[in-house]
N, C-alpha and C positions, 0 to 999 in steps of 0.2 A: 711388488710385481716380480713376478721369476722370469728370469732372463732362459731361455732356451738356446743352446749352444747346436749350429748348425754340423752337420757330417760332411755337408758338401756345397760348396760353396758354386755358383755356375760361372765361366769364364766371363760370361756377356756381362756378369756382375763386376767382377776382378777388371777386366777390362775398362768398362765404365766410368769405376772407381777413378783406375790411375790416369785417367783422362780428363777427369774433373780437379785429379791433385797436380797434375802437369805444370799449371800456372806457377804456382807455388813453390814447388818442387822438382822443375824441368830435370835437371841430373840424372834423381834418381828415378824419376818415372819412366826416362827413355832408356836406362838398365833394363828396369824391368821390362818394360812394352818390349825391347828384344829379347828375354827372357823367355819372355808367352809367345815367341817365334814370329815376330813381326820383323822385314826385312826394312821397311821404310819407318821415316823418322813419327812420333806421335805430334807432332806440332802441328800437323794438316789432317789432321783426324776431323770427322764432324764430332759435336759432343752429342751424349746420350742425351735422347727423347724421354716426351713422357707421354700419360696417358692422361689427360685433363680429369677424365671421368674417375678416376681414381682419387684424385686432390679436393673434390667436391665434400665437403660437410653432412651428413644428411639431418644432424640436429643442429638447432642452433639455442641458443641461453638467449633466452628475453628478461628487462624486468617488468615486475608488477608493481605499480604505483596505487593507491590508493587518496584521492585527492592531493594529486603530488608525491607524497611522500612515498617512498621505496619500502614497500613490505615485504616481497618476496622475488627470489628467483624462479624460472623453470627452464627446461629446455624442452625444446617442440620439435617436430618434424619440419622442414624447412618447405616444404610444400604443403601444409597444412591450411586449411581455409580461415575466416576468423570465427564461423560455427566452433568448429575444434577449440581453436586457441582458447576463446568464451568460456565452453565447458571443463576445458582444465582448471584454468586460472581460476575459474567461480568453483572448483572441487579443493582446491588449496586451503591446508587450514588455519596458514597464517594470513589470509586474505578473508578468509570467513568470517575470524576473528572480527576484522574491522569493519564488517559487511553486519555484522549482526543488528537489528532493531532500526537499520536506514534503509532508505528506497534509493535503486542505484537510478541514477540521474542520466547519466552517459556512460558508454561504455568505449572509449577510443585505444583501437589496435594502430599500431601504426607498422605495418608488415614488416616483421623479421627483427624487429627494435626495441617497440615499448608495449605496455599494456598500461594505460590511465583509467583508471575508475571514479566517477565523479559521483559522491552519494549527498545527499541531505536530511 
C-alpha cells in the first residue's frame, strides 16, 4: 500500500491531535497548544468529536459452513437481505464443491455472522 505524504496538514487536525496526546504528554502539549496561539491552558479543552456515520463498516466477512464444517469465507454488504447472501454463497466455488450431487436440506443465515448449509 503507498503511503501519500500530505502538503497540508489542517490545524483542526494538529489541534485535535495534541489534545488527545495531552494525557500522556501534558508538558509538551501545553508548549505546543500555546504555540498554535492559544492563551488558555489545553487541560479544559473539550476533546475532538466524531462522525459515527464514518466508523460504520459497510461490508462485513461471514463464514460459510457446510454441514458444520467451515468451507469458505465472504464478505457481504452489511445491509444485505438473506435472498442476496443465498445467491453469493450458493455462487462460491469452494461451497459448490461440497454442494455437488446433494440436495441442500436447510439453508440457515444467521444475520451478519454465519451461513450453515445442511445437505443430504
Amino acid at each position: 500500500m503507498k503511503h501519500i505524504k500530505a502538503e497540508y496538514l489542517p490545524r483542526e487536525y494538529a489541534e485535535g491531535f495534541i489534545k488527545l496526546l495531552n494525557p500522556v504528554a501534558p508538558h509538551i502539549t501545553e508548549e505546543i497548544w500555546e504555540i498554535l496561539g492559544h492563551d488558555n491552558t489545553i487541560t479544559y479543552e473539550s476533546w475532538p468529536t466524531y462522525d459515527e456515520d464514518k466508523i460504520k463498516a459497510d461490508q462485513i466477512e461471514i463464514a460459510i459452513q457446510v454441514n458444520g464444517k467451515l468451507r469458505d469465507r465472504i464478505n457481504i454488504k452489511v445491509d444485505a437481505t438473506e435472498e442476496e447472501v443465498k445467491e453469493q454463497v450458493l455462487n462460491q466455488e469452494r461451497v459448490q464443491k461440497h454442494l455437488e450431487g446433494k440436495e441442500i436440506k436447510k439453508f440457515i443465515y444467521v444475520k451478519g455472522k454465519i451461513v450453515n448449509i445442511v445437505v443430504g
